[in-house]
PABAVO-188665 format. One record per residue (C-alpha): residue number from 1; residue in three letters; y, x, z. Coordinates in pm, whole numbers. Example, Ala and Ser with C-alpha at 12.3 -4.5 7.8 and 13.67 -1.06 7.14 Angstrom:
2
+-----+--------+--------+--------+--------+
| num | residu |     c2 |     c1 |     c3 |
+-----+--------+--------+--------+--------+
|   1 |    Ala |   -450 |   1230 |    780 |
|   2 |    Ser |   -106 |   1367 |    714 |
+-----+--------+--------+--------+--------+
REM end
This chain:
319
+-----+--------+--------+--------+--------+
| num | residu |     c2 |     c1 |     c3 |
+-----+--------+--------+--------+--------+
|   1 |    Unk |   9555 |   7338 |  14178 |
|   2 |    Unk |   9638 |   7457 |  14542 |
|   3 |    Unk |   9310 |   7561 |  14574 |
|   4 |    Unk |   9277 |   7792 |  14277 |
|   5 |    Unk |   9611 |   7943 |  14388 |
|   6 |    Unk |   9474 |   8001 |  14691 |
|   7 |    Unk |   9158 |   8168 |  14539 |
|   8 |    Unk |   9347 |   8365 |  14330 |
|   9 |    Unk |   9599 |   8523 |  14634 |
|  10 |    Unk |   9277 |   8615 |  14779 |
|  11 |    Unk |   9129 |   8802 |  14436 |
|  12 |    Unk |   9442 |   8965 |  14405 |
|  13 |    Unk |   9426 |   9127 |  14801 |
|  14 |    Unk |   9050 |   9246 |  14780 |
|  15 |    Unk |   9154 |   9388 |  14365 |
|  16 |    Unk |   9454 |   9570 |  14560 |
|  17 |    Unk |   9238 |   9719 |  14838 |
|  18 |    Unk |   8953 |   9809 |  14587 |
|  19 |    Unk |   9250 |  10028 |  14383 |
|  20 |    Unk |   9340 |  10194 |  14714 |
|  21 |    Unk |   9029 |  10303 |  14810 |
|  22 |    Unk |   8933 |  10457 |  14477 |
|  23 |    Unk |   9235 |  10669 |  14486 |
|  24 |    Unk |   9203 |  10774 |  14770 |
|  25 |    Unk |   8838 |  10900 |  14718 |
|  26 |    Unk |   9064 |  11216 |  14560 |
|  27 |    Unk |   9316 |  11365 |  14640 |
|  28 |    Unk |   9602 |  11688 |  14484 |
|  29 |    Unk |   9636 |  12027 |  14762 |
|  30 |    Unk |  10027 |  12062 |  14828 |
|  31 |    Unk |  10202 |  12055 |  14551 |
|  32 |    Unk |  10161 |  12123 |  14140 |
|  33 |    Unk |  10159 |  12518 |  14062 |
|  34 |    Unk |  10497 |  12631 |  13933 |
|  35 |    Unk |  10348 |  12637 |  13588 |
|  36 |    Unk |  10268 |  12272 |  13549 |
|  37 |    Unk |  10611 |  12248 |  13475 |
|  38 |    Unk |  10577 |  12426 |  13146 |
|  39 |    Unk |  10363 |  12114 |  13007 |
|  40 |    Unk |  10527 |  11947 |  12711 |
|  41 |    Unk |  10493 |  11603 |  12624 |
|  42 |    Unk |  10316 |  11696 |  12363 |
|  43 |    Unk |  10030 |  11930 |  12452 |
|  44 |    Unk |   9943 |  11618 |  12735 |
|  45 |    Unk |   9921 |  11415 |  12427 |
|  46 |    Unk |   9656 |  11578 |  12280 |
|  47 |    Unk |   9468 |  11639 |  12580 |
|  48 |    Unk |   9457 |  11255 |  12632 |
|  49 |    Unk |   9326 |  11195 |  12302 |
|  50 |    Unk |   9050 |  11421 |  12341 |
|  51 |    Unk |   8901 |  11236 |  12605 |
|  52 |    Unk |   8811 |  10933 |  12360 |
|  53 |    Unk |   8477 |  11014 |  12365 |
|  54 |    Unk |   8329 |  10965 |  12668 |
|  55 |    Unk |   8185 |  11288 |  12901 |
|  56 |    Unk |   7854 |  11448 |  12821 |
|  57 |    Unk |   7888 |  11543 |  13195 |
|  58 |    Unk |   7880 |  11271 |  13447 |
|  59 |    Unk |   8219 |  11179 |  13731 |
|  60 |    Unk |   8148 |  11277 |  14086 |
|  61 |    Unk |   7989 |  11095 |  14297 |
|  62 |    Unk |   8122 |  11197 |  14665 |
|  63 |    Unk |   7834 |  11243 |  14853 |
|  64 |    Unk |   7782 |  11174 |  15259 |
|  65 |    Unk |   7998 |  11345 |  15536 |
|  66 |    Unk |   7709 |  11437 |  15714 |
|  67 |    Unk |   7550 |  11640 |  15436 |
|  68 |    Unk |   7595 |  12021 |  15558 |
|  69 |    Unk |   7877 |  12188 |  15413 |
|  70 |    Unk |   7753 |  12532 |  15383 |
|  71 |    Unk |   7771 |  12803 |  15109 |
|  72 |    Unk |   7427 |  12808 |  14849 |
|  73 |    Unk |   7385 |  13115 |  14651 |
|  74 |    Unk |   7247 |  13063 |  14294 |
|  75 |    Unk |   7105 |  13375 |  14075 |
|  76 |    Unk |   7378 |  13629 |  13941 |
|  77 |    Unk |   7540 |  13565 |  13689 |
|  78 |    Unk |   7791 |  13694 |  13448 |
|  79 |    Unk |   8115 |  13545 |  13332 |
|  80 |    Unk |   8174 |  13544 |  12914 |
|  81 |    Unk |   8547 |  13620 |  12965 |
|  82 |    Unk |   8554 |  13944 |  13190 |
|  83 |    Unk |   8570 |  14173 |  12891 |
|  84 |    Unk |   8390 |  14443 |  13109 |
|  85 |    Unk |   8061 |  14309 |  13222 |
|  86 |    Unk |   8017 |  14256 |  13622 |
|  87 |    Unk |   7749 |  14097 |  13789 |
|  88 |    Unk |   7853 |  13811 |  14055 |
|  89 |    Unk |   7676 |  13573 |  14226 |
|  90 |    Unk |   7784 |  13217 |  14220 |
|  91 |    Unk |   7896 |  13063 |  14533 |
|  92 |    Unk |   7756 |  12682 |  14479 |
|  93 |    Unk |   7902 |  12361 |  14690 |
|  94 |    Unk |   7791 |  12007 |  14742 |
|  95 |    Unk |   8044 |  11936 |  14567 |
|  96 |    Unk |   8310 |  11979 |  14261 |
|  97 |    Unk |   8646 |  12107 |  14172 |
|  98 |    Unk |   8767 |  11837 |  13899 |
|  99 |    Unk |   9002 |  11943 |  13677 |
| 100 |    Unk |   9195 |  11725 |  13420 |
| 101 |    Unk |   9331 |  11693 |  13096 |
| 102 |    Unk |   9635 |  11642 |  13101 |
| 103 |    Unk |   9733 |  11917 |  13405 |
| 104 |    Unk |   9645 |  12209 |  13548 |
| 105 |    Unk |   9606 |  12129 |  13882 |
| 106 |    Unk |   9270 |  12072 |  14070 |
| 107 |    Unk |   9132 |  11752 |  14187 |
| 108 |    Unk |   8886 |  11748 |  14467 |
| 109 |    Unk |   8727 |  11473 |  14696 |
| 110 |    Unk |   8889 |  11468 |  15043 |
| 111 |    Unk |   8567 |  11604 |  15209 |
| 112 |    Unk |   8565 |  11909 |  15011 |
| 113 |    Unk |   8833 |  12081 |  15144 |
| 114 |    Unk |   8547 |  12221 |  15367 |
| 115 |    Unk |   8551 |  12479 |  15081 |
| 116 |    Unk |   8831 |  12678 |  15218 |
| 117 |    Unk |   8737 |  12708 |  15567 |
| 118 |    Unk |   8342 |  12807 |  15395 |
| 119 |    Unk |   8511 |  13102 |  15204 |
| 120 |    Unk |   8730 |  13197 |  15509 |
| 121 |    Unk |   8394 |  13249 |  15695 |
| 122 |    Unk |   8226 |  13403 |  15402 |
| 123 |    Unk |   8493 |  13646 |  15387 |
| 124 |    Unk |   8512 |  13707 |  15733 |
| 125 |    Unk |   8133 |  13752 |  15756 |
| 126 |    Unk |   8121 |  14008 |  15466 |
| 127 |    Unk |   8381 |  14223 |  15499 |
| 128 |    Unk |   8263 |  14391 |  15203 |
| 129 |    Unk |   8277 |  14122 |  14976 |
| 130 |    Unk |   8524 |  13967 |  14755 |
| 131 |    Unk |   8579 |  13642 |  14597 |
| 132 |    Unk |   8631 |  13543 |  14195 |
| 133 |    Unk |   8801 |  13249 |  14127 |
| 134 |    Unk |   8679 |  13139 |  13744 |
| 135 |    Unk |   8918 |  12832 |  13561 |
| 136 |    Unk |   8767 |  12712 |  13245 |
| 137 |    Unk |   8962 |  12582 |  12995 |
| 138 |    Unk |   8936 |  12445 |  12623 |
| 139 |    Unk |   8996 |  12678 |  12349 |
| 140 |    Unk |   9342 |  12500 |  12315 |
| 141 |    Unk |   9455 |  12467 |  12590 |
| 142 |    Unk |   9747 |  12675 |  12619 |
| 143 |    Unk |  10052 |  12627 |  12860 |
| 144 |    Unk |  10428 |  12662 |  12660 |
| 145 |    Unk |  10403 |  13038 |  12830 |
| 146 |    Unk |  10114 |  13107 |  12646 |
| 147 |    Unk |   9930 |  13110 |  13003 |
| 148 |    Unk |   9572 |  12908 |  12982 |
| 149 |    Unk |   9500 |  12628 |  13107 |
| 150 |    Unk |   9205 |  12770 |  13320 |
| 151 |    Unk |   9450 |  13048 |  13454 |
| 152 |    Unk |   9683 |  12836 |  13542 |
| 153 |    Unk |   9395 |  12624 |  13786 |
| 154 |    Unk |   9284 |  12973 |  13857 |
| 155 |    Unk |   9586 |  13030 |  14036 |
| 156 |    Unk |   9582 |  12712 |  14244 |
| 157 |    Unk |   9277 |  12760 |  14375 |
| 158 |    Unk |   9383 |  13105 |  14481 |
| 159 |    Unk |   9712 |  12990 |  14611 |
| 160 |    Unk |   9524 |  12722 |  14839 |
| 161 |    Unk |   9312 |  12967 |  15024 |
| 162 |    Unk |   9617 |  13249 |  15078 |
| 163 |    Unk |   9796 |  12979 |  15258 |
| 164 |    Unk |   9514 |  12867 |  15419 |
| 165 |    Unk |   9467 |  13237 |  15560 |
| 166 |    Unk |   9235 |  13377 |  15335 |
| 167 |    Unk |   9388 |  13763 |  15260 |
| 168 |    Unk |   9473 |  13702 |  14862 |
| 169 |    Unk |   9416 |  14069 |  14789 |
| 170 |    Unk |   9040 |  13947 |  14817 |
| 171 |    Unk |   9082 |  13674 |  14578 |
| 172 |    Unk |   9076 |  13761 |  14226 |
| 173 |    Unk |   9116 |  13487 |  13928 |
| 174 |    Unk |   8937 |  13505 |  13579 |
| 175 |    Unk |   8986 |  13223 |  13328 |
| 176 |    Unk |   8684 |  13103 |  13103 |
| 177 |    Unk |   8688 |  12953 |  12756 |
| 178 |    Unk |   8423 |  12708 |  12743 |
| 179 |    Unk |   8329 |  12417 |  12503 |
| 180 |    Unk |   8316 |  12087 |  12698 |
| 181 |    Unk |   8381 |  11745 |  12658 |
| 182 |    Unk |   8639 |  11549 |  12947 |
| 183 |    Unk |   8553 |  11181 |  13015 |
| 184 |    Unk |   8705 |  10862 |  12958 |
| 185 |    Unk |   8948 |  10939 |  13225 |
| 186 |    Unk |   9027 |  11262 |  13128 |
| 187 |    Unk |   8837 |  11395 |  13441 |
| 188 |    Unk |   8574 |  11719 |  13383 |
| 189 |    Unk |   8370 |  11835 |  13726 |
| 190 |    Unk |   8284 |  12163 |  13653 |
| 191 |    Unk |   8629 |  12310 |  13587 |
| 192 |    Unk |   8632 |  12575 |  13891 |
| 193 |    Unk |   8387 |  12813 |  13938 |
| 194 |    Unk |   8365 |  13026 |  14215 |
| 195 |    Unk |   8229 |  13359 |  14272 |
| 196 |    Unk |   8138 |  13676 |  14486 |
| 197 |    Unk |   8090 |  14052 |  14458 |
| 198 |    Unk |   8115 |  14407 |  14611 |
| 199 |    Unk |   8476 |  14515 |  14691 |
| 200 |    Unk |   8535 |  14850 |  14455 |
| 201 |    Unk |   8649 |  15139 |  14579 |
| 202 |    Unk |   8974 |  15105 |  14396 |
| 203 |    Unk |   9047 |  14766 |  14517 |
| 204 |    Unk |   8907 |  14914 |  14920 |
| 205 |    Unk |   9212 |  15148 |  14897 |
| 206 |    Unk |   9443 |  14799 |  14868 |
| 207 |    Unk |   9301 |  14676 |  15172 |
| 208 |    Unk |   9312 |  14982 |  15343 |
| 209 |    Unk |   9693 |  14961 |  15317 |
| 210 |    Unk |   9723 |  14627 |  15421 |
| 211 |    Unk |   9519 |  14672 |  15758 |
| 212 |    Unk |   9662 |  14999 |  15841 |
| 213 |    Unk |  10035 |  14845 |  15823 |
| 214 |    Unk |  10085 |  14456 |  15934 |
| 215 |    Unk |  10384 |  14241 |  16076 |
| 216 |    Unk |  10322 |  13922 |  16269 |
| 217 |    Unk |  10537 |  13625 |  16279 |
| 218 |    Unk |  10521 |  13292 |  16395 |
| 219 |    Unk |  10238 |  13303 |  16591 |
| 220 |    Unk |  10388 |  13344 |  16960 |
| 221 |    Unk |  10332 |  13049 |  17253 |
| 222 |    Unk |  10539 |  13035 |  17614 |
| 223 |    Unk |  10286 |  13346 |  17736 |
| 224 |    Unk |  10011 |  13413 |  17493 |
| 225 |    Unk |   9922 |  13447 |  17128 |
| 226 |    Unk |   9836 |  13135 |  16946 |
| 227 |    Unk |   9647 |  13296 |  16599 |
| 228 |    Unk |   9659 |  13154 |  16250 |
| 229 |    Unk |   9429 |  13194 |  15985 |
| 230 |    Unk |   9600 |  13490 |  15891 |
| 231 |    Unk |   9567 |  13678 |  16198 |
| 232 |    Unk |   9180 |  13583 |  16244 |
| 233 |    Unk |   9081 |  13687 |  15899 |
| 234 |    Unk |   9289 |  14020 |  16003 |
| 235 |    Unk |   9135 |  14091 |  16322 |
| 236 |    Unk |   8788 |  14082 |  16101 |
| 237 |    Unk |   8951 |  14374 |  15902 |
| 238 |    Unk |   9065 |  14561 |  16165 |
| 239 |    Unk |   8747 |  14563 |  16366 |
| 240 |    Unk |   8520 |  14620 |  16061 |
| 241 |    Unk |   8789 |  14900 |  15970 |
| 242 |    Unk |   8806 |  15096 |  16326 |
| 243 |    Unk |   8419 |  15046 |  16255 |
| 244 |    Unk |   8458 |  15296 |  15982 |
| 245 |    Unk |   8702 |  15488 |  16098 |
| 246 |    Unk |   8621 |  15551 |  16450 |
| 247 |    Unk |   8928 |  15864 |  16506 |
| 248 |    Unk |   9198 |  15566 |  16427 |
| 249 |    Unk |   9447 |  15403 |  16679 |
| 250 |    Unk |   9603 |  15121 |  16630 |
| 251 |    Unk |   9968 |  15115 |  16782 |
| 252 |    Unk |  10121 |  14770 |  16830 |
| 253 |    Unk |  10454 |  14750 |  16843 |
| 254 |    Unk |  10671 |  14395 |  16991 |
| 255 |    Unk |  11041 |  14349 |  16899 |
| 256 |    Unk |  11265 |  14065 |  17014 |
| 257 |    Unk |  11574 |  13869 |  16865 |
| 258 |    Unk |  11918 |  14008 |  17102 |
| 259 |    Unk |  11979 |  13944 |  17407 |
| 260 |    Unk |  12279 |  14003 |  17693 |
| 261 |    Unk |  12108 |  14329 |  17831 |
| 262 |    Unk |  11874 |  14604 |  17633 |
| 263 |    Unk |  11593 |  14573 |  17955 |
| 264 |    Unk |  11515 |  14203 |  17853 |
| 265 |    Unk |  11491 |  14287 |  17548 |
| 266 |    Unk |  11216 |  14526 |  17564 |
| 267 |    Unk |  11070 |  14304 |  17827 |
| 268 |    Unk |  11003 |  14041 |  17556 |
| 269 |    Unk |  10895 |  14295 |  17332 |
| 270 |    Unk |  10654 |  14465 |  17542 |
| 271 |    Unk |  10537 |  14056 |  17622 |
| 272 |    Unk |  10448 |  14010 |  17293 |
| 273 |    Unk |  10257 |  14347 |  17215 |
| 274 |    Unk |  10085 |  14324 |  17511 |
| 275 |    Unk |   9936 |  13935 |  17398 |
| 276 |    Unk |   9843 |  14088 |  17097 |
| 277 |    Unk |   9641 |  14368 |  17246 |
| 278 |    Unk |   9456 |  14102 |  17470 |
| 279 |    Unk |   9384 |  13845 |  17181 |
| 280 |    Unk |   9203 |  14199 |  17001 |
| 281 |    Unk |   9033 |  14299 |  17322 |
| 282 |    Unk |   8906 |  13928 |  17373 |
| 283 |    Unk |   8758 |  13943 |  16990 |
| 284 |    Unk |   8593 |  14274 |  16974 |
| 285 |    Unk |   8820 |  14536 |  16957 |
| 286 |    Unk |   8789 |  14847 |  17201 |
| 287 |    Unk |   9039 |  14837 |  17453 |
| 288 |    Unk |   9040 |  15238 |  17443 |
| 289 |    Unk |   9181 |  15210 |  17072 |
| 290 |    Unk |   9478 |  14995 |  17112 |
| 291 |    Unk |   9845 |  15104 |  17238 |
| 292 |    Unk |  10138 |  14858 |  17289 |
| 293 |    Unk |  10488 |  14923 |  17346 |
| 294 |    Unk |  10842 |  14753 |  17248 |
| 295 |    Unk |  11126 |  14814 |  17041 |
| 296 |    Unk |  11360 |  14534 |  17184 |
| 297 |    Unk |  11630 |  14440 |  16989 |
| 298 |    Unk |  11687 |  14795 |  16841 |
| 299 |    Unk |  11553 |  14747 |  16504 |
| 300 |    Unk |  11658 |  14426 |  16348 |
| 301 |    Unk |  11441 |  14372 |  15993 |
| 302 |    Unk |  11695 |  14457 |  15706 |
| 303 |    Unk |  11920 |  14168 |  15598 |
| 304 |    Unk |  11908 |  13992 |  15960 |
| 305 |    Unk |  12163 |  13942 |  16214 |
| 306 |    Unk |  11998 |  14127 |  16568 |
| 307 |    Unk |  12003 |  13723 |  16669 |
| 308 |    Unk |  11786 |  13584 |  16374 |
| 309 |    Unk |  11456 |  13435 |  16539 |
| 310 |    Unk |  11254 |  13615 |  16266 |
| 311 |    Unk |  11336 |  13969 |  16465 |
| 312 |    Unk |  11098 |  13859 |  16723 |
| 313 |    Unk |  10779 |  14006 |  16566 |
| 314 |    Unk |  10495 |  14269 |  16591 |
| 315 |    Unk |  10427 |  14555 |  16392 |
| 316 |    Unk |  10080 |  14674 |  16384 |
| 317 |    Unk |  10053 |  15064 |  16290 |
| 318 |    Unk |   9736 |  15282 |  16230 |
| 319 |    Unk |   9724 |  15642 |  16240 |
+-----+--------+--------+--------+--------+
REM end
């Protein structure tokens, strides 16, 4: 009797580290979009049931770390919900965005979130492009807002690369209504599709306005610039936009939180335009085109006291 006790403790252990290694194979970015909320008990319901039958379309299998994680480019090709017809060409990974039935958030292997930092440096790359983010979704699948499913997962994906530091006025979401059958588990791989296209002239006048007029935050160390994403996929922008522009200047502008006398100040201020102008210099941008200068504490941003820590900031203006 001792023994099978014994035998069984030690089923028990390898069943509990077999449970924690599958789960971990996956894994949720951050936390659920704000519309997840909107579920109701009984629209999950009848996803779940749905997924009786089991999937015409086989699970995931996560495939080796050391396969390269670059961008493929299939043929064009068009998407059935984008009532006026565009060509895009489909941005292909090793692997797939998972979606489920019962949520609209998006499921992903761990070693895919290479696909964020790929799209960054697509972006980057081709400052002409743009990216499509497609969600597909059943055709009842419906939040309680009336909001589809494949919006909704849409939206996450989107969100997940503008905090990342991917500009979101280059990400654009579509949602897809597509016959397809969920497995046993309620799990379907090809539920995200991404895409890419030319910028149009419309949308270049958006990102015209957000390059020609920028504030930086958060981004300061003890005597230099530390970048985020942000600032790396805007320094792309900039120099690609001087590029076509060559009679532009670019005036940077430091301001600091209050201090006990106006000349420190606009010592800090002056500090922290001048780091910016090196970091630009250092990635490509013509020394020639750049100006910095300081505000000090003189202009506060509306709603904070001249002592809030988010005064201490840069304004970048082109003219």
């Amino acid at each position: 009797m001792r023994n099978f006790l014994k035998a069984f403790l030690v089923f028990l252990c390898w069943a509990t580290v077999a449970l924690l290694v599958q789960s971990r194979n996956f894994s949720y970015e951050d936390s659920p979009t704000p519309t997840d909320e909107n579920l109701t008990k009984e629209t999950s319901d009848k996803k779940i049931k749905q997924t009786s039958k089991p999937s015409e379309t086989p699970k995931i299998v996560e495939k080796k770390a050391s396969e390269p994680t670059t961008i493929e480019e299939n043929p064009t090709k068009e998407i059935k919900s984008i009532k006026k017809e565009s060509k895009l060409t489909h941005l292909k990974f090793k692997h797939k965005f998972i979606t489920n039935a019962a949520h609209t958030r998006v499921l992903f292997p761990q070693n895919f979130s290479y696909f964020k930092d790929s799209i960054f440096n697509f972006l980057n790359n081709n400052p002409t492009k743009e990216i499509t983010v497609v969600g597909h979704y059943l055709p009842n699948e419906f939040l309680s807002n009336k909001t589809s499913f494949g919006e909704s997962r849409a939206i996450y994906i989107k969100n997940r690369l503008a905090k990342y530091g991917v500009n979101p006025n280059r990400l654009n979401i579509k949602d897809s209504v597509v016959n397809y059958n969920y497995d046993y588990d309620g799990f379907y791989a090809e539920g995200i599709t991404i895409y890419y296209g030319e910028v149009s002239n419309q949308k270049k006048e958006i990102l015209d306005k957000f390059i020609v007029s920028k504030t930086v935050q958060n981004v300061f160390g003890r005597n230099t610039i530390r970048p985020d994403k942000s600032l790396i996929a805007y320094t792309f922008e900039l120099k690609n936009y001087l590029a076509n522009n060559p009679n532009k200047t670019v005036n940077i502008v430091g301001h600091s939180t209050k201090t006990r006398n106006p000349e420190t100040s606009n010592s800090i201020g002056l500090q922290l335009a001048t780091q910016l102008s090196n970091y630009l210099i250092e990635n490509g941008i013509p020394k020639s085109k750049l100006k910095a200068s300081s505000k000090g504490d003189t202009q506060p941003l509306e709603g904070h006291k001249s002592n809030n820590l988010k005064n201490k900031r840069i304004e970048i203006l082109i003219n």
